[in-house]
TORPA-4810 file (N, C-alpha, C, O; in nm, 3 decimals):
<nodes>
NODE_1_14.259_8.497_-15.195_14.285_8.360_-15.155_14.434_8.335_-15.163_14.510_8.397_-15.237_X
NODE_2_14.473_8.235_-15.076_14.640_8.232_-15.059_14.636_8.072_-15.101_14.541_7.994_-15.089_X
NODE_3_14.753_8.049_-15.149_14.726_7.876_-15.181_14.789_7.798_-15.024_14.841_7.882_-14.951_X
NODE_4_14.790_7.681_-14.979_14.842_7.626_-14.835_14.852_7.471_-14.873_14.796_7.409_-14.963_X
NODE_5_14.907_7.445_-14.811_14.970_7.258_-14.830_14.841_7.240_-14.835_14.802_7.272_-14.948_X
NODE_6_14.745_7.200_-14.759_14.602_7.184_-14.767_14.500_7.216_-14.847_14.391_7.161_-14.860_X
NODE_7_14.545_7.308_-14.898_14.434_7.419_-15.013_14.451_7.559_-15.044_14.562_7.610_-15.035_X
NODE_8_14.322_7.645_-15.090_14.306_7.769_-15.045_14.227_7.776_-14.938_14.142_7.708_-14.882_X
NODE_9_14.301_7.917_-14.922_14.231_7.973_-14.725_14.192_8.155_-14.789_14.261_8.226_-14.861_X
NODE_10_14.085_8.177_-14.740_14.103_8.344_-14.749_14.183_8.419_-14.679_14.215_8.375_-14.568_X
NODE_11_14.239_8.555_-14.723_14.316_8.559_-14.639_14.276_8.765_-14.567_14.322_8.846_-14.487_X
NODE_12_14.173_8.752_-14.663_14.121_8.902_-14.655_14.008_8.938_-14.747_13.950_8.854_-14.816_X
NODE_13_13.979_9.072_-14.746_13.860_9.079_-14.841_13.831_9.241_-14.864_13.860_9.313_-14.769_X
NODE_14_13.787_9.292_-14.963_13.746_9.408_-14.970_13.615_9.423_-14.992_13.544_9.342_-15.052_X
NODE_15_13.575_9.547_-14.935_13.439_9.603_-14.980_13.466_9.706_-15.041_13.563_9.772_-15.003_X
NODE_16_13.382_9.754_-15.163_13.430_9.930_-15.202_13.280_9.964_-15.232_13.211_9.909_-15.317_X
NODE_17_13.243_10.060_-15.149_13.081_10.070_-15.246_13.102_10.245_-15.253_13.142_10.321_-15.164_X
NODE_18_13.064_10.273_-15.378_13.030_10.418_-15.449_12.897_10.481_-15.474_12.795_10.439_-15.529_X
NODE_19_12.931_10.601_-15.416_12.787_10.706_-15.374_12.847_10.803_-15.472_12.963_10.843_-15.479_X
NODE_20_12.725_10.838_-15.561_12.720_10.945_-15.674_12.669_11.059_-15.607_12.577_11.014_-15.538_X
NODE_21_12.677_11.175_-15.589_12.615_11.266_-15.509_12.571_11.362_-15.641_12.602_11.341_-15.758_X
NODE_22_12.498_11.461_-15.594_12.448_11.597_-15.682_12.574_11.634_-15.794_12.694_11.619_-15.769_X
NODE_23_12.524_11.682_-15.912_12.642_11.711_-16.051_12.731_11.612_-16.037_12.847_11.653_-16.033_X
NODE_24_12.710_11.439_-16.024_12.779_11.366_-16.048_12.915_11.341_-15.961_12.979_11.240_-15.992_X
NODE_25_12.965_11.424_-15.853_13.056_11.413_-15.758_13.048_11.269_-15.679_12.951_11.247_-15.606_X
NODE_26_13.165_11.162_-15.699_13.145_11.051_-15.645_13.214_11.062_-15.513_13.300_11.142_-15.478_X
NODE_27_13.156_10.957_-15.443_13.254_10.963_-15.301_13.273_10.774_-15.312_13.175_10.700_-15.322_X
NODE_28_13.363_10.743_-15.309_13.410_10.566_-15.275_13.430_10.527_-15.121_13.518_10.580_-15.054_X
NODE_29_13.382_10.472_-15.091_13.391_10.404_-14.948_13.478_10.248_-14.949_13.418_10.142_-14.965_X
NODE_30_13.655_10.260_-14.925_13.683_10.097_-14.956_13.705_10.086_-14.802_13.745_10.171_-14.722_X
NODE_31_13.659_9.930_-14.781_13.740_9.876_-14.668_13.823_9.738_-14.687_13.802_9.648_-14.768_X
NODE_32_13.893_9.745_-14.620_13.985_9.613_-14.612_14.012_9.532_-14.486_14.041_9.576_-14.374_X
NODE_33_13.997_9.400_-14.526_13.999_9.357_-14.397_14.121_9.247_-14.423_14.122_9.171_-14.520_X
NODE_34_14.186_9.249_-14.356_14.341_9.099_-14.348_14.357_9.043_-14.206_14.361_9.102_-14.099_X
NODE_35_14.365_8.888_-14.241_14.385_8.879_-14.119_14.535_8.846_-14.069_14.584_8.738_-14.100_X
NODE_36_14.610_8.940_-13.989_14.716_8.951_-13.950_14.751_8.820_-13.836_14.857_8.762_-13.857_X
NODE_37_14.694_8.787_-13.755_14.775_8.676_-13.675_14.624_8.569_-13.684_14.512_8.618_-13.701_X
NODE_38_14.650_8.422_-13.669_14.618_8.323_-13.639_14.467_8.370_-13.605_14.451_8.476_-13.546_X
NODE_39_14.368_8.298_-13.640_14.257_8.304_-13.561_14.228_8.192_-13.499_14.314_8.108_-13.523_X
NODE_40_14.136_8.150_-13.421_14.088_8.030_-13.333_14.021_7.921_-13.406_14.045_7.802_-13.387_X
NODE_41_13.907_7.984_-13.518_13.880_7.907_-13.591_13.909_7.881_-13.690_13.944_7.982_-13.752_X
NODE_42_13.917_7.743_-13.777_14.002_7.733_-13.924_13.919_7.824_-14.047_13.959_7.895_-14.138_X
NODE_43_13.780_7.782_-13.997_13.706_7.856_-14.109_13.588_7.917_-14.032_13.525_7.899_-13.927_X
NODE_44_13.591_8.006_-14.144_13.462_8.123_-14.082_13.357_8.116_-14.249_13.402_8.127_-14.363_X
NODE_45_13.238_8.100_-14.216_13.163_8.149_-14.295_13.141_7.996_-14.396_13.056_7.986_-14.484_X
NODE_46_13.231_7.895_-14.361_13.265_7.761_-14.463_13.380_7.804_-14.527_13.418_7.732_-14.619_X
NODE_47_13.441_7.898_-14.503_13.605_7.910_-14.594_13.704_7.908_-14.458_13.691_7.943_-14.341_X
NODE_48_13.807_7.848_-14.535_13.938_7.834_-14.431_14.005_7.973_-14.469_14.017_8.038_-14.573_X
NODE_49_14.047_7.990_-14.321_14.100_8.103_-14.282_14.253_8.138_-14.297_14.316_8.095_-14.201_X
NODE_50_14.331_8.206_-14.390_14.492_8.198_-14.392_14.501_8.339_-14.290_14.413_8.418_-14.256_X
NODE_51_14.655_8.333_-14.256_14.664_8.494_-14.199_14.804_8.524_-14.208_14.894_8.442_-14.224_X
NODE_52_14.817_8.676_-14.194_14.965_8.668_-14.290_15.077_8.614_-14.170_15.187_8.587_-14.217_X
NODE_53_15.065_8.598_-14.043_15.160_8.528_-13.953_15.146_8.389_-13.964_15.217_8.315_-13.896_X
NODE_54_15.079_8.355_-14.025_15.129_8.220_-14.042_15.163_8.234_-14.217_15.132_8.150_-14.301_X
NODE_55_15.196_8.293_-14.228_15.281_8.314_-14.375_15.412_8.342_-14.357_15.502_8.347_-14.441_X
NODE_56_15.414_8.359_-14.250_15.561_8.427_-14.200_15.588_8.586_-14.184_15.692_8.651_-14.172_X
NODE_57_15.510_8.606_-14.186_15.472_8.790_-14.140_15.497_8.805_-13.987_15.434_8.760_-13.891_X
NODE_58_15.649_8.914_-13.996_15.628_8.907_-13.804_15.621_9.059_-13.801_15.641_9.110_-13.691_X
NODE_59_15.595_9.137_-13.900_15.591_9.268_-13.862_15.404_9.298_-13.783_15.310_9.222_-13.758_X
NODE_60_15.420_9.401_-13.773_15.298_9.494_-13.711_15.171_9.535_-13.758_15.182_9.588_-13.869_X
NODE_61_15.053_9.531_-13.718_14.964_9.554_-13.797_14.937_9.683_-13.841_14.848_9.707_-13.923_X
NODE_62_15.044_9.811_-13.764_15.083_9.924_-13.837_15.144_9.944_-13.946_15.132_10.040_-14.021_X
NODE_63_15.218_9.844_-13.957_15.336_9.828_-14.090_15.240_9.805_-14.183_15.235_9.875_-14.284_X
NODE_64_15.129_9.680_-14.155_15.040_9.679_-14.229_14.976_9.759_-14.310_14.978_9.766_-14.433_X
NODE_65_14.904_9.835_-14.212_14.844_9.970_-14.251_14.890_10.034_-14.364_14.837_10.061_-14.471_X
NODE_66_15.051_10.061_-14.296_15.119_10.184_-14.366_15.200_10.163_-14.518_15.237_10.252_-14.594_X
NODE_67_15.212_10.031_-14.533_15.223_9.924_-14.633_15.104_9.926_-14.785_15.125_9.911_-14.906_X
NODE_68_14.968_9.952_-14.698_14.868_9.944_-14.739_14.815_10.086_-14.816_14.760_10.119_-14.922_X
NODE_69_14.869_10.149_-14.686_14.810_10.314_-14.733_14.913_10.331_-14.901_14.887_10.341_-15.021_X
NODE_70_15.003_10.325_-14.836_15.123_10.385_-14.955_15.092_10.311_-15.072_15.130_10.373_-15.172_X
NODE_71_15.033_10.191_-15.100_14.987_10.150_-15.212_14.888_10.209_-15.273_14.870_10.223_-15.394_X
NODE_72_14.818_10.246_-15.178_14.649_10.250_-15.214_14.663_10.435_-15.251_14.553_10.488_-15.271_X
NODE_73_14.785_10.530_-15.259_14.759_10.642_-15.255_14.753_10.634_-15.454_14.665_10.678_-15.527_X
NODE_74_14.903_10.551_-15.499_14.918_10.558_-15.604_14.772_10.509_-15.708_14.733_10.574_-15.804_X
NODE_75_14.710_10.379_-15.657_14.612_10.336_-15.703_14.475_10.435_-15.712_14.412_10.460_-15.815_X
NODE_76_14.452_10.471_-15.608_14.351_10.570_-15.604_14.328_10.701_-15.700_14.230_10.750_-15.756_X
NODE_77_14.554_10.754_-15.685_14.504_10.867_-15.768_14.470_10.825_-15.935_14.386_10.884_-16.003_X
NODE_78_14.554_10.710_-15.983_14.537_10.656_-16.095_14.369_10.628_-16.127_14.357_10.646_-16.248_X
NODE_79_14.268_10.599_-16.082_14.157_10.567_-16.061_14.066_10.710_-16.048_13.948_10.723_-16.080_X
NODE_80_14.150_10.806_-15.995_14.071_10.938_-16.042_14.088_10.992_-16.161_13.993_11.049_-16.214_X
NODE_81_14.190_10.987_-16.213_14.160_11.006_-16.361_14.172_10.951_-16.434_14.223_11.005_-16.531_X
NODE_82_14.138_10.813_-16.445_14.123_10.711_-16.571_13.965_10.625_-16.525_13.912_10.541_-16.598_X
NODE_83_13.918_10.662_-16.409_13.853_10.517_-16.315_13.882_10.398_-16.350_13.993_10.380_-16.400_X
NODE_84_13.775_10.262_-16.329_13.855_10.131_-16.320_13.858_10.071_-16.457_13.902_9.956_-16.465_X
NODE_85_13.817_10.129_-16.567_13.908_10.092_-16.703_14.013_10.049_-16.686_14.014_9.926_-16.681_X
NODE_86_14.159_10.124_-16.667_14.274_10.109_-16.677_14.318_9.963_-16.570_14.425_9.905_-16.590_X
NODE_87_14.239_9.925_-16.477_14.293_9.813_-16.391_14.230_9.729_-16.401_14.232_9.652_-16.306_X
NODE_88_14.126_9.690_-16.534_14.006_9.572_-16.516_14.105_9.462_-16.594_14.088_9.343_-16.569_X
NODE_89_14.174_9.488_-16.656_14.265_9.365_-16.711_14.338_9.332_-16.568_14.286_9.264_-16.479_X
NODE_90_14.456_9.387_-16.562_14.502_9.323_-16.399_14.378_9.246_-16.324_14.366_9.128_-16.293_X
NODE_91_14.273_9.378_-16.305_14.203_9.280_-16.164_14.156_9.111_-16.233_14.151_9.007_-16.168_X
NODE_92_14.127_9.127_-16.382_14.060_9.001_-16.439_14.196_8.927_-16.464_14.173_8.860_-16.565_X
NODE_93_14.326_8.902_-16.426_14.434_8.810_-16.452_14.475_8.783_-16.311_14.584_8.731_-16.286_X
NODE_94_14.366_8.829_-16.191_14.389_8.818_-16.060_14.260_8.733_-15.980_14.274_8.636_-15.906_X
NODE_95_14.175_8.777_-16.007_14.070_8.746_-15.961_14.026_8.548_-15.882_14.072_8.445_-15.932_X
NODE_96_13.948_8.550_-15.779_13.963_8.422_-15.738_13.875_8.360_-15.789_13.881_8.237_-15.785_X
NODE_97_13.755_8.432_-15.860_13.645_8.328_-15.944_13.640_8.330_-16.065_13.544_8.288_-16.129_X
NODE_98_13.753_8.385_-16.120_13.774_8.376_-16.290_13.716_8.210_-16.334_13.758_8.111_-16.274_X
NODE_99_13.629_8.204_-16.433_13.557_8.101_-16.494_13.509_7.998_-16.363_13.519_7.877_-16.386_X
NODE_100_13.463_8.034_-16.243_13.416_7.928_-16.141_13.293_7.938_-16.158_13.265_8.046_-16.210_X
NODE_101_13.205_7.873_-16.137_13.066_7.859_-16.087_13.031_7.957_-15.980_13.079_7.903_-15.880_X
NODE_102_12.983_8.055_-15.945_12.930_8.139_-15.815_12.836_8.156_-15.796_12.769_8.171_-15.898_X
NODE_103_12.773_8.165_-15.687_12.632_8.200_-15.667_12.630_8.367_-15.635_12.715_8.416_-15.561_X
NODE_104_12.533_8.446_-15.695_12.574_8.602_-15.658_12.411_8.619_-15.608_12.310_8.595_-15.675_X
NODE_105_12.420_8.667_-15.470_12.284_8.717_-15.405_12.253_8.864_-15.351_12.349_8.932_-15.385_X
NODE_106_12.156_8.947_-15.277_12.179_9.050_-15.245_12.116_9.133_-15.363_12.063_9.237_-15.323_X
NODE_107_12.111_9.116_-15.478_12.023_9.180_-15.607_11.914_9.222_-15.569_11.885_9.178_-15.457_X
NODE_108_11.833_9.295_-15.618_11.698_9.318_-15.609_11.600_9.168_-15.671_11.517_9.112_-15.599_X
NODE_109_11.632_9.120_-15.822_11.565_8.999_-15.831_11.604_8.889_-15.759_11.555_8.779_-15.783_X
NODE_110_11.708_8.910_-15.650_11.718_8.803_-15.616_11.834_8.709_-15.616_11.926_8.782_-15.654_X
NODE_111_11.880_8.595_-15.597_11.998_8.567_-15.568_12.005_8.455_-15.763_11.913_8.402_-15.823_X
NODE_112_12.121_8.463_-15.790_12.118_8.403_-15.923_12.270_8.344_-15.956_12.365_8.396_-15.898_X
NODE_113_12.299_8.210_-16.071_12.405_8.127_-16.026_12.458_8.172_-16.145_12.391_8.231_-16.230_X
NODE_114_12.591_8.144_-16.157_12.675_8.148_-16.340_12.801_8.139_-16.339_12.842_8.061_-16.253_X
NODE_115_12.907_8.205_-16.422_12.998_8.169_-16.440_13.051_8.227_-16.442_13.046_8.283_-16.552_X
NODE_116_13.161_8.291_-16.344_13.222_8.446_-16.364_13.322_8.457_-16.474_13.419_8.392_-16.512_X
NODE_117_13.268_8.551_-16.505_13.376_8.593_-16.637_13.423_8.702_-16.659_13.443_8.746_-16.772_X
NODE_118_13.453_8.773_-16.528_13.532_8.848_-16.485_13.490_8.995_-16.447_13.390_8.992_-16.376_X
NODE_119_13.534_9.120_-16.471_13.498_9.220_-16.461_13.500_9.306_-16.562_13.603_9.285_-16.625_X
NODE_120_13.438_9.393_-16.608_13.417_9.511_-16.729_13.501_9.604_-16.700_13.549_9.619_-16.588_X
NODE_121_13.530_9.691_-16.823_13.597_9.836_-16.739_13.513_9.920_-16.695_13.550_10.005_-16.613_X
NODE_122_13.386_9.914_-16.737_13.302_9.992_-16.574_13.316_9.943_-16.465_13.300_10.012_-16.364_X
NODE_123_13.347_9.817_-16.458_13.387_9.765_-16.300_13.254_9.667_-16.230_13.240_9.633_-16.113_X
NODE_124_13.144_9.631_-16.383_13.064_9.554_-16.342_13.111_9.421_-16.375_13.196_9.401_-16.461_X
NODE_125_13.034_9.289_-16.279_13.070_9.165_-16.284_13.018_9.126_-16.401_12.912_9.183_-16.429_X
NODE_126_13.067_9.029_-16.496_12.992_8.989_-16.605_12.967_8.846_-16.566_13.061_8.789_-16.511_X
NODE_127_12.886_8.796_-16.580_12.801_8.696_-16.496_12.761_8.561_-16.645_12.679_8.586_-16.733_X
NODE_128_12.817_8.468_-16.640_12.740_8.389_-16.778_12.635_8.315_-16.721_12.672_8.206_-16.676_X
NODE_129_12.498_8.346_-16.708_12.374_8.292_-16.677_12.357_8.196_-16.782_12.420_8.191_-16.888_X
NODE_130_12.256_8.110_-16.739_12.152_8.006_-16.831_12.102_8.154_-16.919_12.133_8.153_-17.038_X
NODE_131_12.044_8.250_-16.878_11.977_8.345_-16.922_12.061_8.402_-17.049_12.011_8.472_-17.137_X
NODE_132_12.178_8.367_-17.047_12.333_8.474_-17.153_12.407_8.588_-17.033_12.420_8.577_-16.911_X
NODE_133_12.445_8.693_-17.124_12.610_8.740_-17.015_12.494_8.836_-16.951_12.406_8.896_-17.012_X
NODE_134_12.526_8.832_-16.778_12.440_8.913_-16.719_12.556_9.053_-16.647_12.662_9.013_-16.599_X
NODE_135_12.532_9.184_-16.645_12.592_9.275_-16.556_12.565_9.320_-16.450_12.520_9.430_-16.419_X
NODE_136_12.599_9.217_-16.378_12.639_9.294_-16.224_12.683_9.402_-16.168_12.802_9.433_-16.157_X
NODE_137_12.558_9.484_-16.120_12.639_9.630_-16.061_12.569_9.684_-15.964_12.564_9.807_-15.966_X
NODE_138_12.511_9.629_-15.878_12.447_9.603_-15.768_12.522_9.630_-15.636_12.539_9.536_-15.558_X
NODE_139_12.575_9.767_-15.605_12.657_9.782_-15.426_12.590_9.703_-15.350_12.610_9.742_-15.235_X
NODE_140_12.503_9.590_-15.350_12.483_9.471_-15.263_12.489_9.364_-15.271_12.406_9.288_-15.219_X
NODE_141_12.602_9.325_-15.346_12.592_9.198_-15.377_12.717_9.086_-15.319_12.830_9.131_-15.299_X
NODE_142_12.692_8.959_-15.298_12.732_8.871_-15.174_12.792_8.817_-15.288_12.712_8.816_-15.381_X
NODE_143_12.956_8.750_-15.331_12.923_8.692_-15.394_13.053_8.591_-15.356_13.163_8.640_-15.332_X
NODE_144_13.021_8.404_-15.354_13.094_8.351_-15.296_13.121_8.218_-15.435_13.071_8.189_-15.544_X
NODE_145_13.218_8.177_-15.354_13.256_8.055_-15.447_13.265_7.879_-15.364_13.262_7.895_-15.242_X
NODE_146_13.272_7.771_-15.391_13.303_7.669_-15.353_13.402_7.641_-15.330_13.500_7.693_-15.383_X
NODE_147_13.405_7.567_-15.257_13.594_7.532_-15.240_13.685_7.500_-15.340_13.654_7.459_-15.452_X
NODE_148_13.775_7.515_-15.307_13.861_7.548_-15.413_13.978_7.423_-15.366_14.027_7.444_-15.255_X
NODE_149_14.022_7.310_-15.431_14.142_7.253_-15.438_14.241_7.284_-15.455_14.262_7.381_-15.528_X
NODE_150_14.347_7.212_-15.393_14.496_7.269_-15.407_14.545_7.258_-15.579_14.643_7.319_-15.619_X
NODE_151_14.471_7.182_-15.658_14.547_7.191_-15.797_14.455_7.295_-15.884_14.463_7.304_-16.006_X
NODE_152_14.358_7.378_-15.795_14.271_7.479_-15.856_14.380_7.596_-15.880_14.489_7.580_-15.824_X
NODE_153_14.355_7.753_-15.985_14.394_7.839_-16.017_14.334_7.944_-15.982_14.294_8.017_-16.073_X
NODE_154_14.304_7.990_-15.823_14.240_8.089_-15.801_14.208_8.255_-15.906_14.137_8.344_-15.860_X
</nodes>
């Protein structure tokens, strides 16, 4: 989420889902999606849409890329030999639903509401249910937030 005179807008999003194969050999699948110039509509999905040209981004969506890659080489290799232990503090002093209300669906029981409270160093969501702290670790899970005000702390 990016903050804007108006509010927050999303401005991208990742997916990463992990396949364990035979003797434990993992394979990670991330994607990333940004949106580089203006779109038509303000919001998609009920969230407003930021993009990095209207941030003032006039480079290329190669630069992008290559911007992207070169980050993601250092991160990755760090993540092969520590996995996401070593980055669950960062990601939890980053995160856009730190202590929000979320609804998380896509589970096998089903879709269920709480209070995010961030991520574990296994890299599961810790979830504060009516039920107590729930772990999220479900490669299907949807998980969104309400709008967010401009005097909010993504």
């Amino acid at each position: 989420l990016v903050g804007l005179p108006g509010g927050w807008a999303k401005l991208g999003g990742v997916l990463i889902e992990m396949i364990t194969g035979p003797a434990g050999a993992m394979t990670v699948i991330i994607g990333i999606g940004l949106t580089i110039r203006p779109v038509g509509a303000d919001a998609v999905a009920g969230q407003d849409i930021a993009s990095l040209g209207a941030l003032g981004w006039v480079g290329s969506r190669n630069t992008v890329l290559a911007l992207l890659l070169e980050e993601l080489l250092g991160v990755l290799d760090g993540f092969e030999t520590g996995g996401f232990a070593p980055f669950a503090a960062a990601w939890n002093a980053r995160h856009a639903f730190r202590d929000r209300q979320v609804p998380v669906s896509g589970m096998e029981g089903g879709a269920v509401a709480g209070i995010a409270a961030g991520v574990q160093p296994d890299g599961a969501l810790a979830l504060h249910t009516d039920a107590g702290l729930m772990r999220i670790v479900s490669g299907d899970v949807s998980l969104r937030a309400g709008p967010l005000s401009p005097g909010d702390d993504p």
